[in-house]
C-alpha positions as CSV (number, residue, x, y, z in Angstrom):
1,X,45.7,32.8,56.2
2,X,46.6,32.7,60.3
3,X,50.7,33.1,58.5
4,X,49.6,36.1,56.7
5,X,47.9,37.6,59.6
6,X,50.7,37.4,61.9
7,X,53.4,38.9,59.5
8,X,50.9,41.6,59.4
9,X,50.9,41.9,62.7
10,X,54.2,41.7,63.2
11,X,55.0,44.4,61.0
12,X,52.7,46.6,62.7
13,X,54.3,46.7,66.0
14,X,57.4,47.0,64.3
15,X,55.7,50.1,62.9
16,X,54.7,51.4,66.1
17,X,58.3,50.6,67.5
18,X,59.7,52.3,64.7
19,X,57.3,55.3,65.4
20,X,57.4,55.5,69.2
21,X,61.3,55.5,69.0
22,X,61.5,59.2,68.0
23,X,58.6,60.5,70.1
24,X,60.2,60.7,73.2
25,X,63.0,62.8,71.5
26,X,60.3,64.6,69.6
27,X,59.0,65.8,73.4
28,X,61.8,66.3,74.6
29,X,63.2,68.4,71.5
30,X,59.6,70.8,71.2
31,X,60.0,74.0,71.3
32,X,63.9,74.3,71.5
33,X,64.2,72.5,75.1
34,X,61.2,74.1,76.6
35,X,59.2,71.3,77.0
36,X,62.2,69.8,79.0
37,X,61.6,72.2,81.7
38,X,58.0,71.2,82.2
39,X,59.5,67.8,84.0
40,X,60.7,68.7,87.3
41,X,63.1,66.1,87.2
42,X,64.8,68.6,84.7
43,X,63.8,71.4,85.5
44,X,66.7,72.3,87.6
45,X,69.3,71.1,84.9
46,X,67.7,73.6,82.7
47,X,67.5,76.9,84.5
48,X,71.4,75.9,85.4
49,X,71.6,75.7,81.5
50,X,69.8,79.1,81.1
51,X,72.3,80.5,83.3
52,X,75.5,79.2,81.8
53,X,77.7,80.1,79.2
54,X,76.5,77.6,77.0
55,X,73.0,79.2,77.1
56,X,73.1,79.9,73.4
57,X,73.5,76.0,72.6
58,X,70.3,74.8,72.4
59,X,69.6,71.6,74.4
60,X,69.3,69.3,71.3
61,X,72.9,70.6,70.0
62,X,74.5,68.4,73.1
63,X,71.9,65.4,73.9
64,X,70.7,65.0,70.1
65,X,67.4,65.8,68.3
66,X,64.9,63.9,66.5
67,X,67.3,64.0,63.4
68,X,70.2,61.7,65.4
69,X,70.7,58.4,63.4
70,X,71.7,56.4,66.7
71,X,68.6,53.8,67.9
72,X,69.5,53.7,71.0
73,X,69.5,57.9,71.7
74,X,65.5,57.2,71.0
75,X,65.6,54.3,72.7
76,X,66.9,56.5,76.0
77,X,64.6,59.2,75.3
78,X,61.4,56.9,75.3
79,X,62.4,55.2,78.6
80,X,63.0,58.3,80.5
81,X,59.3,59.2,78.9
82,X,57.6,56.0,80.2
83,X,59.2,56.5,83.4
84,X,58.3,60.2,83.7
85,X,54.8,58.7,83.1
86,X,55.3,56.4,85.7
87,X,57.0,58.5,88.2
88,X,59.9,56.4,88.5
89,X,62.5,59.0,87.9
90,X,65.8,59.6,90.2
91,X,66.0,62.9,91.1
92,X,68.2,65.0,90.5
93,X,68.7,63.7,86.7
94,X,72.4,62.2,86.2
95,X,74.7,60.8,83.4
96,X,75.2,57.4,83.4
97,X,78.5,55.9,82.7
98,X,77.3,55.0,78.5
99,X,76.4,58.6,78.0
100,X,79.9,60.2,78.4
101,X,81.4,58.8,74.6
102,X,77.8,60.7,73.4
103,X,78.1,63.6,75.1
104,X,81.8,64.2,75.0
105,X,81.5,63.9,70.9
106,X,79.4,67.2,71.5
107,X,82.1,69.0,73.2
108,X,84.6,68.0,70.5
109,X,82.6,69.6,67.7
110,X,83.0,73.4,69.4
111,X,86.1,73.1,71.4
112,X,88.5,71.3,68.7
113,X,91.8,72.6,69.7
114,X,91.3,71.6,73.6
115,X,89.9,67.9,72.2
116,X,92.6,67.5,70.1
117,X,94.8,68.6,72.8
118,X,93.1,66.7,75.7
119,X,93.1,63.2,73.3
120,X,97.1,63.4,72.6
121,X,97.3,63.7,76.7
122,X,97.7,61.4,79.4
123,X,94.2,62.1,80.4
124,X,92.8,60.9,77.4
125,X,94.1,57.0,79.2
126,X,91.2,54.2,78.8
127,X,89.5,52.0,80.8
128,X,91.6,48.9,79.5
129,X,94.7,51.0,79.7
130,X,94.8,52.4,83.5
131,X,93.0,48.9,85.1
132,X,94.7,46.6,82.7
133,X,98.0,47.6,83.4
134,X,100.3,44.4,84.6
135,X,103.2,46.8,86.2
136,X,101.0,48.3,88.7
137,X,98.4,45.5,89.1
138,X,101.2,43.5,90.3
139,X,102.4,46.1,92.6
140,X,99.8,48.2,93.9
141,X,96.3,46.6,94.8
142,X,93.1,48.0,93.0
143,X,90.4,49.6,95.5
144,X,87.2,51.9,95.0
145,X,89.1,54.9,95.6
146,X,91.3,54.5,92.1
147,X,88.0,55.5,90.5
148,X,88.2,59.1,93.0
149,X,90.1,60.3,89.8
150,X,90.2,57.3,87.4
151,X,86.8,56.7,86.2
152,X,85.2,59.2,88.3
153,X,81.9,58.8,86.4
154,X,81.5,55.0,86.5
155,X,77.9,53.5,88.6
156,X,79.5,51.2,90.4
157,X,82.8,50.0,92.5
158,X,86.3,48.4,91.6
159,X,84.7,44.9,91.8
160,X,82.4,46.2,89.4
161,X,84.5,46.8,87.2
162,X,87.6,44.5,87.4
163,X,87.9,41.1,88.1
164,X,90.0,39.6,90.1
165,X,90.7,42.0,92.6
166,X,94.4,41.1,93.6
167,X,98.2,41.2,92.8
168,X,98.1,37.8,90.9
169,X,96.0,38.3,87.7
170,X,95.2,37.9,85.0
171,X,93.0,41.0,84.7
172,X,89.7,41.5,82.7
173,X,87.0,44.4,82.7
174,X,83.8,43.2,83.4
175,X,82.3,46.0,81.4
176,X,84.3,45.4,78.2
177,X,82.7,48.0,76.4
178,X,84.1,50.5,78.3
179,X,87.9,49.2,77.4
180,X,88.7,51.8,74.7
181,X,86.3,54.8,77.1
182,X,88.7,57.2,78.4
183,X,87.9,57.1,82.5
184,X,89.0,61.1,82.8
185,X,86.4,62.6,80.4
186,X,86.0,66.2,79.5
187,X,83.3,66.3,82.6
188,X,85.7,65.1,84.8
189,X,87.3,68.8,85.0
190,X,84.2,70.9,83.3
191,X,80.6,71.5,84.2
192,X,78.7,72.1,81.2
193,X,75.7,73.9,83.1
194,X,78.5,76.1,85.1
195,X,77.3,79.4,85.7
196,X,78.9,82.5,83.6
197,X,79.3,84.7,80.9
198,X,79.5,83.7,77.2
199,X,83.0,83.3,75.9
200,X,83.4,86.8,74.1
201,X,84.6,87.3,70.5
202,X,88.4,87.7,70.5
203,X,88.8,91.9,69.6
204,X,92.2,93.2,68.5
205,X,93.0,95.7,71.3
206,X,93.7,99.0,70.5
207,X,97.5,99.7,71.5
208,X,96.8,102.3,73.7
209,X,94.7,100.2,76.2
210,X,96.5,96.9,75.5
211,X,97.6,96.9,79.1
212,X,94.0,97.4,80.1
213,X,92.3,95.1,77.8
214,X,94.7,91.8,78.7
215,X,93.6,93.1,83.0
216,X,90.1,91.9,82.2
217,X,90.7,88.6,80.2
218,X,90.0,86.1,82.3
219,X,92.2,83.3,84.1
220,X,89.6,80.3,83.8
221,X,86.4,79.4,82.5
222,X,83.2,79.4,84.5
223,X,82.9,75.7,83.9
224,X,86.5,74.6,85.3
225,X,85.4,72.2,88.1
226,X,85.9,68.9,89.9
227,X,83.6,66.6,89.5
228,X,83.5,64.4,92.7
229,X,81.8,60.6,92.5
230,X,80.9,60.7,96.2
231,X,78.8,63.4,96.3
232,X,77.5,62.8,92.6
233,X,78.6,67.1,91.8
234,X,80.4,69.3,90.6
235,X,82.4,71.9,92.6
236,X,83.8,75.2,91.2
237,X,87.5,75.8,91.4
238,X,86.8,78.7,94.2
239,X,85.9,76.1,96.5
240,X,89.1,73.3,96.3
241,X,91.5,73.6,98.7
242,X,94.9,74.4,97.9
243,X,97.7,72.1,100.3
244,X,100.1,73.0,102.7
245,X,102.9,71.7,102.3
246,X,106.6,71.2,103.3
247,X,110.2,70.9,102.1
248,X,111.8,69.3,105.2
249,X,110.9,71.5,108.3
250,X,110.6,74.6,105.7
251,X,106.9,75.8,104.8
252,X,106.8,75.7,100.8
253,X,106.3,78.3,98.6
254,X,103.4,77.7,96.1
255,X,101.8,79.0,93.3
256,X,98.4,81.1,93.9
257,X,97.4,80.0,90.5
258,X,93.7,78.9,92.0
259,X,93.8,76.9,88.8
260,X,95.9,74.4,90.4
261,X,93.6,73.6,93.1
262,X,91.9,71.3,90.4
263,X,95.4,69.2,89.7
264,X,95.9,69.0,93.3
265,X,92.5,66.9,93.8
266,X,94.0,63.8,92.4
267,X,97.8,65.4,92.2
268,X,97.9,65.5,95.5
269,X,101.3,64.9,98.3
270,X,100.5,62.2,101.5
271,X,98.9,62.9,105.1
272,X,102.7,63.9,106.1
273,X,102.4,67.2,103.9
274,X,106.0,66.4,102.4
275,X,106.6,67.6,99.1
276,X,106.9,65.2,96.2
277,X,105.2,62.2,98.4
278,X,102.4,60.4,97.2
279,X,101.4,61.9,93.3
280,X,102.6,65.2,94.0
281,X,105.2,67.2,91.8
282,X,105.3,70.3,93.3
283,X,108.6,72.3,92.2
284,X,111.0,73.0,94.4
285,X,114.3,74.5,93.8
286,X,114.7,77.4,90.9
287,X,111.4,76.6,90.2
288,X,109.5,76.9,93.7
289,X,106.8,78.6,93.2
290,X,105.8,78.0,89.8
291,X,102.2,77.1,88.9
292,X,101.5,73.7,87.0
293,X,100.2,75.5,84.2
294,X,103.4,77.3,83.5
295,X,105.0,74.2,81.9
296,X,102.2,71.7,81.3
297,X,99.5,72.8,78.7
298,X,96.2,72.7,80.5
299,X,94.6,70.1,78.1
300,X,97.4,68.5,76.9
301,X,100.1,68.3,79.5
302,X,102.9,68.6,77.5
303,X,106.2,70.2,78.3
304,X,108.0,69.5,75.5
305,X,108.8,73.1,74.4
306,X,107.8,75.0,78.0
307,X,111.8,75.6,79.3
308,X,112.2,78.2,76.3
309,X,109.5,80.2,77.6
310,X,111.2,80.9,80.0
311,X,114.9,80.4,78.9
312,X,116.7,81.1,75.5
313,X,117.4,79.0,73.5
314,X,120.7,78.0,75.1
315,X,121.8,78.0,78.1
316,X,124.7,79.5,80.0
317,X,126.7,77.0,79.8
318,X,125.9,76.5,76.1
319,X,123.4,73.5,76.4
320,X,120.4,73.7,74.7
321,X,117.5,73.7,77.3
322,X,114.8,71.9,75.5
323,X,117.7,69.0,75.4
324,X,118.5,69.0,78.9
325,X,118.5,65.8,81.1
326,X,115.1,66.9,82.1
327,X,112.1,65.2,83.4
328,X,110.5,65.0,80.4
329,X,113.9,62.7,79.3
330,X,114.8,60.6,82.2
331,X,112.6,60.4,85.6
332,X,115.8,59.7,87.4
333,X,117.9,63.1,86.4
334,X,119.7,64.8,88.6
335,X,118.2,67.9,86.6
336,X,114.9,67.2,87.5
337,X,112.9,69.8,86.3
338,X,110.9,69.7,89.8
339,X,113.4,69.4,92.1
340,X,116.8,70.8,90.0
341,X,118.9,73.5,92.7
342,X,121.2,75.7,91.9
343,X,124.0,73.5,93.3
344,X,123.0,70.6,90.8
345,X,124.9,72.4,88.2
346,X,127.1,74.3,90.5
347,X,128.5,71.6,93.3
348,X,131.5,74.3,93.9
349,X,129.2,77.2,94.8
350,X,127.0,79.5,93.0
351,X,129.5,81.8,90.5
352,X,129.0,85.6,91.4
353,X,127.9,87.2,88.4
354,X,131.2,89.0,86.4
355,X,131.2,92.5,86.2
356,X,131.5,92.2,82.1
357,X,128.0,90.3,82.5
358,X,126.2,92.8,84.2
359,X,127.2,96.2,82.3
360,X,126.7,94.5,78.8
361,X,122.6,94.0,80.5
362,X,122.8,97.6,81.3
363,X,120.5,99.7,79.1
364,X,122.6,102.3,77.6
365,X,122.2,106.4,78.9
């Protein structure tokens, strides 16, 4: 009999368990996210969301509804609940390092192409792969500010995360379920609750005001944005600083792209300003000047077919450019694609251009 009872009562507070797991989504997900906004605690994510250009995504589209199969989604909700009960709650509300994979699954099912993109990049690097690396454990000692731009949402410092801390190794992550996490997530560079417009339907302009239409499309979206782990924020491309740097005792040209502000953050040259110290790969040469989006696609970062933008097919001296001893081949080329000059090819001196040349570019009478 006292057996019986208490398998009865144990599957009654499984029962409640298994009911009180979806109640703190259910309030969360009542009337399409507006019960969100009676928590202060939230309150200022949501107007921020009302303002964005993800306004028309409900709340429940990016951090799941009562539907979601995942336990411990529920499991989240009901613990924020109790605490809101409580009064325990940090203010402002944050993401903590295990929502990311959750969230970031979100962003892939609108935004594909740039996912797709993104993942086949070098920003799409892991956990296991950027702090597990022998090369530059061995040569290069791990500290707090590696996590600036390579794991710029983890709670916690470099001993928090690796262990030992020292050129001698063997490495491990003392969070191994964060090994196969990429550390430069889609929030690293985007603010979901960014405010702007909504990303208009793509029109076919009509010919005449072609030139007028392609004026207003705009250079970035609202959301583009560093994220910065000190300050626990986001801030808008507008207000990074672009560098000023030099080649030698010359001032360098750059790009007023202001999208590269945003590279330069963790792309960024040494105190000395030089060009090409530190992670910086500014162009200089033919290319000075150039913005990094020119060549490098701004999800994926690759360059493989960028030079024939630019250049036909083959080049002058009847080399195909997209097989050039470039960068993208060999690190150490003299035809760097960042630093190639004129006199790289042309040791001699630059050849005036023939006469020939420039009447068969003339347009005809």
């Amino acid at each position: 009999m006292k057996r019986r009872m208490l398998r009865g009562g144990l599957l009654a507070a499984a029962a409640i368990v298994v009911l009180a797991l979806p109640a703190g989504s259910l309030y969360y997900e009542y009337n399409s996210g507006a019960s969100c906004a009676r928590c202060h605690e939230i309150r200022k994510n949501y107007d921020a969301w009302h303002a964005s250009s993800h306004r028309d995504v409900s709340c429940g589209a990016c951090h799941g509804e009562i539907t979601t199969f995942d336990p411990g989604f529920h499991l989240g909700n009901l613990r924020r609940l109790v605490q809101h009960v409580r009064q325990g709650f940090t203010d402002p509300v944050r993401l903590g390092t295990r929502d990311i994979p959750r969230l970031m699954e979100r962003c892939r099912s609108c935004h594909r192409q740039e996912f797709a993109q993104w993942q086949s990049g070098a920003h799409s690097a892991t956990y296991r792969r950027l702090f597990l690396d022998d090369k530059h454990n061995h040569q290069r000692l791990l500290m707090d500010d590696c996590l600036r731009c390579h794991g710029m949402h983890f709670e916690g410092g470099i001993r928090d995360l690796v262990a030992p801390v020292d050129s001698k190794g063997p490495w491990r992550l003392l969070r191994p379920e964060l090994a196969e996490q990429p550390a430069i997530p889609c929030l690293s560079c985007h603010q979901v609750h960014r405010e702007g417009e909504l990303l208009p339907k793509s029109v076919r302009p009509v010919e005449k005001s072609a030139a007028k239409q392609a004026a207003k499309q705009e250079v970035l979206r609202p959301s583009v944005g560093l994220f910065d782990r000190r300050e626990q924020k986001h801030f808008a491309v507008e207000l990074l600083p672009m560098p000023v740097m030099r080649d030698g005792e010359r001032a360098l040209k750059i790009s007023p792209d202001t999208r590269q502000a945003l590279c330069y953050q963790c792309h960024a040259p040494e105190a000395s300003r030089l060009v090409g110290s530190g992670d910086d790969r500014t162009p200089v040469g033919v290319h000075e000047g150039l913005s990094c989006l020119a060549c490098h696609l701004k999800h994926g970062q690759q360059t493989r077919a960028s030079c024939a933008t630019c250049h036909p097919r083959l080049s002058n001296c009847g080399i195909d450019v997209e097989k050039m001893d470039t960068t993208f081949v060999n690190t150490a080329s003299g035809h760097n694609i960042h630093t190639v000059k004129c006199l790289d090819c042309h040791p001699k001196g630059i050849p005036k251009k023939r006469a020939e040349q420039a009447e068969r570019h003339t347009p005809a009478s």
